[in-house]
C-alpha positions in Angstrom: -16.7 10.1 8.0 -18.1 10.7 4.4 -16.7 14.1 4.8 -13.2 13.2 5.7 -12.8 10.9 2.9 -13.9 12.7 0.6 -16.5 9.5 -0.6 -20.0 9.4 -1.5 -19.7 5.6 -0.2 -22.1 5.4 2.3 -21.2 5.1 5.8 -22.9 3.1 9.1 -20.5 5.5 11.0 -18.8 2.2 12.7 -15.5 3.7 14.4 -12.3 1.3 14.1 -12.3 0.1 17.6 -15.9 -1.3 17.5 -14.9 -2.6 13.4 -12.2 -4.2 15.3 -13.9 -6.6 17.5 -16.7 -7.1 14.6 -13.7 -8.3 12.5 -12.6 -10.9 15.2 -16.2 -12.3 15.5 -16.1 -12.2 11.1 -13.0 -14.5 10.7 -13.9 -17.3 14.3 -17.2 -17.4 12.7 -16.3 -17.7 8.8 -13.1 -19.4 8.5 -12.8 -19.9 5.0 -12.6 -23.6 4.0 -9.8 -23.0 1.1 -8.3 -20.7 -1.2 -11.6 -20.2 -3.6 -13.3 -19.8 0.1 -11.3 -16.9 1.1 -11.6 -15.1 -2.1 -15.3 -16.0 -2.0 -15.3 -14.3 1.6 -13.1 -10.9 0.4 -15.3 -10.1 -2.6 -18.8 -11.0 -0.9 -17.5 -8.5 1.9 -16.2 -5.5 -0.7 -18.9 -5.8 -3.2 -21.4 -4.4 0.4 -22.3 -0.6 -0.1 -21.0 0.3 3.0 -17.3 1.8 3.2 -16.9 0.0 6.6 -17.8 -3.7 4.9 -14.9 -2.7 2.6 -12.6 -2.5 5.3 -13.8 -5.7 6.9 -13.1 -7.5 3.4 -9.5 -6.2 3.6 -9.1 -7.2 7.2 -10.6 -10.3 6.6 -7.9 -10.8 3.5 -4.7 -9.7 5.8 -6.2 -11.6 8.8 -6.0 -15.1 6.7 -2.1 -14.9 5.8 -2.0 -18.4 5.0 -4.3 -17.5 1.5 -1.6 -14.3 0.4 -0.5 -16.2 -2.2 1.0 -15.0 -5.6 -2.2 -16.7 -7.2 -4.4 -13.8 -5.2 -2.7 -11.1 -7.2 -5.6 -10.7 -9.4 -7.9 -10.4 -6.6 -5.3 -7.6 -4.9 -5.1 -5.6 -8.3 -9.2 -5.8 -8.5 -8.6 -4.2 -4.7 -6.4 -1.6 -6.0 -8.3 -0.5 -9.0 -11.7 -0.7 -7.5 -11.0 1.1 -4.3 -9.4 3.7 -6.0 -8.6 5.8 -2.4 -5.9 6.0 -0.3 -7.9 4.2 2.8 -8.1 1.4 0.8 -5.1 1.3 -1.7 -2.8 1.6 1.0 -4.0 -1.1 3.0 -3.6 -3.8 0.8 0.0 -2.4 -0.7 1.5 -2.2 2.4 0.3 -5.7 3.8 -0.8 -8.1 1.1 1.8 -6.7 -1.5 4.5 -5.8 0.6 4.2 -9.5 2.3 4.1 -11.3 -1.2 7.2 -9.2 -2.5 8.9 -10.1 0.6 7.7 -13.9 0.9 7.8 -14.5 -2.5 9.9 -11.9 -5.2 10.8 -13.9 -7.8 7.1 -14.7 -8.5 5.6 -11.3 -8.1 8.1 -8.8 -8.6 7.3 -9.2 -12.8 3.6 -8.1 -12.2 4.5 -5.6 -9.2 7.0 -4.4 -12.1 4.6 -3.6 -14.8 2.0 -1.5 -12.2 4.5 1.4 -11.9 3.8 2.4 -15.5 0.3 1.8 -15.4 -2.5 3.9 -16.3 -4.3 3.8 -13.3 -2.3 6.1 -10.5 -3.0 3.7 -7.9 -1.3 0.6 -9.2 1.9 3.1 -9.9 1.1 4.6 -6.2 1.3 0.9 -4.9 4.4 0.2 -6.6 6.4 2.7 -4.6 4.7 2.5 -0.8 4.7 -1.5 -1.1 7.5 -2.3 0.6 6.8 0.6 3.5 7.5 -1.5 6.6 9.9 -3.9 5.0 13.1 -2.8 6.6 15.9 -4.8 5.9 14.2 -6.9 3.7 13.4 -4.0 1.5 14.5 -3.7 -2.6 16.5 -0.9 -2.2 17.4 -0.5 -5.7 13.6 -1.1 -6.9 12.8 1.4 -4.0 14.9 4.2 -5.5 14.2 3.1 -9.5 10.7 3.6 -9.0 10.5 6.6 -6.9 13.0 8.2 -10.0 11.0 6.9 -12.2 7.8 8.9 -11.0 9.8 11.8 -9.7 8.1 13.9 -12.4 4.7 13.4 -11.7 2.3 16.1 -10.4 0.0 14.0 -8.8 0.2 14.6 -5.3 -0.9 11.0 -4.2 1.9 9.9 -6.1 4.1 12.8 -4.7 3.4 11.5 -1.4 4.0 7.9 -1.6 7.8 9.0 -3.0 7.9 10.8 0.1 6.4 8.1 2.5 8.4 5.3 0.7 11.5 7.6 0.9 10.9 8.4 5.2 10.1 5.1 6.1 13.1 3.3 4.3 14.9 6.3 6.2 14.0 4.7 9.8 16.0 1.5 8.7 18.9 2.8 6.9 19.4 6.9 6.7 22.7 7.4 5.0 21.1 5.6 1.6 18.1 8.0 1.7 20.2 11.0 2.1 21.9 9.7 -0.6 19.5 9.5 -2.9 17.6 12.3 -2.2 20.9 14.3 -2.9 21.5 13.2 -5.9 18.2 13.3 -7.4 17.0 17.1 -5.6 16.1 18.6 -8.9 14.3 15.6 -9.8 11.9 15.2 -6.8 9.4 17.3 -6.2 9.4 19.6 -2.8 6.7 17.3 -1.3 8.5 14.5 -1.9 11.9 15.9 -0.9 10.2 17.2 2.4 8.2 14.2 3.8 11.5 12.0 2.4 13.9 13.8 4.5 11.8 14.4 7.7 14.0 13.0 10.4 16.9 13.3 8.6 17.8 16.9 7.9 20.5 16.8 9.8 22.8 14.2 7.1 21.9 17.0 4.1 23.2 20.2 6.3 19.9 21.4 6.7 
């Protein structure tokens, strides 16, 4: 497990389904009490060695939906930063992000805003995957602006997540994607083009 992640985090060598039912006994057990509770509970869980207590923190952080809040953005971008790998990045973009840029824009768009010119590649990586999954409720024009904006990078994480962003917005509404992805072909690179226009070849003649 080490190996395929690429880590020198230590590993018990839990699989996911057996994680699973060890998450469910985590959150009937340890409800927390309030919002400093839940926080308490996240970072007492991610600050463990092990990669698989890292996981349970952000299980235990999506599980308790009532605590995403805007106020647990700081607690998200310490998630982010810290984590610093795709298994853990894009677990809480695509759930605790996407879900408080759905739920609640006009309060966390401005900080969501800033990350996509941040230093630190996974806060800009965030900014383009989290709203993967949000279907009709999904930013278009943010969607497209950020995954310009980055077009030019050479980092293949963030590469990727144009391409991911790009597919999965694709599922819900093809005929934008194709689009875009038209217009801005000399901009994106060819791993972005390829995983953006996966199941939809067939609306660019190709």
């Amino acid at each position: 497990m080490q190996a395929y992640m690429k880590t020198d985090m230590p590993f018990y060598g839990v699989q996911k389904p057996v994680r699973a039912r060890i998450l469910r006994e985590l959150v009937l057990r340890f409800p927390p009490p309030d919002r400093a509770g839940y926080e308490g509970l996240v970072v007492a869980l991610w600050q463990l060695p092990h990669r698989e207590e890292k996981y349970l923190a952000l299980g235990v952080a999506r599980y308790f939906s009532e605590y995403v809040v805007p106020e647990m953005l700081p607690l998200y971008r310490g998630l982010i930063v810290e984590g610093a790998w795709w298994d853990l990045v894009d677990e809480v973009a695509t759930h605790m992000i996407r879900d408080l840029v759905v739920g609640r824009p006009d309060e966390v768009w401005p900080t969501v805003d800033t990350w996509i010119d941040d230093d630190d590649m996974w806060l800009r990586r965030t900014a383009i995957i989290c709203q993967v999954g949000a279907k009709e409720s999904t930013d278009v024009a943010r969607l497209f602006r950020f995954c310009e904006e980055r077009a030019f990078e050479k980092e293949f994480f963030i590469r990727k997540a144009i391409g991911w962003a790009l597919r999965q917005h694709a599922r819900f509404d093809p005929d934008a994607v194709a689009r875009f992805v038209h217009e801005h072909r000399d901009e994106l690179s060819g791993l972005s083009y390829r995983e953006a226009t996966k199941h939809i070849g067939h609306l660019l003649g190709s």
